[in-house]
Phi, psi and omega in degrees: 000318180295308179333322174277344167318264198322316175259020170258338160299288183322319184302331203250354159113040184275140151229032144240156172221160133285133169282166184245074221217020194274146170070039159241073182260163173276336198287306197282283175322356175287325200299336150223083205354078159248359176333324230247339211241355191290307173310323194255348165290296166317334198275297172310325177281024184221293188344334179278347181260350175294149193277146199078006173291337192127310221273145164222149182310317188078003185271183183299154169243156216113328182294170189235167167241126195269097170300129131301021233302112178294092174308287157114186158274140173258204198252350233239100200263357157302314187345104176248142165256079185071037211083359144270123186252000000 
């Protein structure tokens, strides 16, 4: 389903798509002690678009195509940055 999402954008002359990947973080995935699964989610959600998947762009040709990795927020209202919250 995403795929087809992605590749009627790519269709219409798109050359980023975004992955579907938000809160797929260790922070957010600690909460429910899933930390360890963050790296191969972030992977998967890209992975159809990596070169050697199978996926071909579908844009103009010559055009390149960009992933996006959807980060999100995380829940976590501690965070200090250098002494700044």
């Amino acid at each position: 389903m995403i795929e087809g999402i992605h590749r009627q954008y790519l269709e219409a002359g798109a050359d980023i798509i975004e992955t579907n990947t938000f809160n797929a973080q260790a922070i957010s995935l600690g909460d429910y002690g899933m930390e360890s699964l963050a790296l191969r989610d972030c992977k998967g959600g890209c992975g159809m678009w990596s070169p050697g998947s199978g996926s071909r762009h579908g844009g103009a040709a010559g055009s390149s195509l960009l992933v996006a990795g959807a980060i999100g927020a995380d829940d976590e209202d501690d965070v200090d940055f250098d002494g700044r919250k």
